[in-house]
N, C-alpha and C positions, 0 to 999 in steps of 0.2 A: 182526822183533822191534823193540818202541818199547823207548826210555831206561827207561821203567821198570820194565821185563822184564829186563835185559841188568840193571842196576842192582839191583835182586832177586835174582835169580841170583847177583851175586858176592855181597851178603849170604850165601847158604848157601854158598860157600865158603868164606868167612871164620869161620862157623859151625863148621864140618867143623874147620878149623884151628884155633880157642878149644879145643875138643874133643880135637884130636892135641898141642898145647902145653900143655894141663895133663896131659895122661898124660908127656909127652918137652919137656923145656924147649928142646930144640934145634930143635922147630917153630915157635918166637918168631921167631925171623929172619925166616921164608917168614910169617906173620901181619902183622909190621910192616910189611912189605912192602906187603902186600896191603891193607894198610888207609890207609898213605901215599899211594898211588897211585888207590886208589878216592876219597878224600876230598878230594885236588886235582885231580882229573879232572872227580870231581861238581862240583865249585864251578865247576870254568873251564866245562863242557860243559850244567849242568842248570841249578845253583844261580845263575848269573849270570842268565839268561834269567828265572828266576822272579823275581826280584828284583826288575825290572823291571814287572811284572803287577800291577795294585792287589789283588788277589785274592791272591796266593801271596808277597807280599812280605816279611811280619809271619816265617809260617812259616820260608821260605827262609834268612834272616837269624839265625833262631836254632836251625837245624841246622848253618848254618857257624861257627857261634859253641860247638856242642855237638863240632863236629869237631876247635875248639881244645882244647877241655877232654882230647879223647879224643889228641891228641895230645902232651899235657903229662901225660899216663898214661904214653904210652908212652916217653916220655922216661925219666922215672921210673923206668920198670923195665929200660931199658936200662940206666943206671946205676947200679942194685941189684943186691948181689950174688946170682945164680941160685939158690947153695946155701942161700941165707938161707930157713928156712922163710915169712918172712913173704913173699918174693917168690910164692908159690904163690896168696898170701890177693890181692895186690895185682895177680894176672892175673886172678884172680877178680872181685875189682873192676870192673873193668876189662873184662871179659865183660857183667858186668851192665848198667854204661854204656850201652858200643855197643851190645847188646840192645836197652833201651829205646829208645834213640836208632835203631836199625836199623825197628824197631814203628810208633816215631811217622812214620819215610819212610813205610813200608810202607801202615799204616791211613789215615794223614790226609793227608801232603803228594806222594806221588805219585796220588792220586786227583782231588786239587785242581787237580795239573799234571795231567793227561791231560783236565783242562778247558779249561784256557786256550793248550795248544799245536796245532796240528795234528799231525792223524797222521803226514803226511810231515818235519815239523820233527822230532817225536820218533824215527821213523826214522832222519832223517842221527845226531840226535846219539846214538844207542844205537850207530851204524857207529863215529860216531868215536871214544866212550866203547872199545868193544871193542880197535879198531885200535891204539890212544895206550897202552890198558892192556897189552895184550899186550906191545907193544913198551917199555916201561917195566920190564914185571918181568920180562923177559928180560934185561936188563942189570943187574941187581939180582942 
């Protein structure tokens, strides 16, 4: 599996999870989780190397820049009240966000990396993306 297979993949389970936390507020915790961890993992393991690339530079920079955004969402609703109807509207949000933000990896900036990396580059780093995540949201 390359980086951006493995990277994809946790996309649909954070999908699954937006899904199980608007039906049960108390699948927020295991969401935030999994979206802290995907987002500084991406940056240390994909988003730095792209950075790097005159190609994927532009791109890369302003998906770490959309992971601030999506971060200071989830701030936000950590510290809103859960019973508060509006918190329902502000996970929704907040779905839509990362959505888009998920779209534009997906369509444009993982198509652009799997140009400028090798195959075997993008295999270490899907191992270690995997490895780092796993062992992250097991102690979470």
């Amino acid at each position: 599996m390359d980086i951006f297979a493995a990277l994809t993949r946790h996309h649909e389970t954070m999908r699954e999870l937006f899904a199980k936390a608007a039906e049960n507020r108390d699948f927020f915790e295991e969401l935030k989780n999994h979206l802290r961890v995907h987002h500084r993992n991406e940056e240390k393991i994909l988003y730095d190397v792209l950075q790097t690339r005159e190609k994927t530079r532009k791109d890369a920079i302003e998906a770490v820049e959309e992971h601030h955004i999506i971060e200071i969402m989830l701030v936000e609703l950590e510290n809103f009240p859960r019973e508060h109807e509006r918190w329902a509207i502000k996970l929704e949000v907040l779905e839509e966000y990362t959505e888009h933000h998920f779209e534009e990896e997906e369509k444009e900036i993982f198509p652009q990396g799997a140009e400028v990396l090798k195959e075997s580059e993008s295999r270490q780093m899907a191992e270690r993306f995997e490895m780092v995540k796993e062992k992250q949201l097991a102690v979470l």
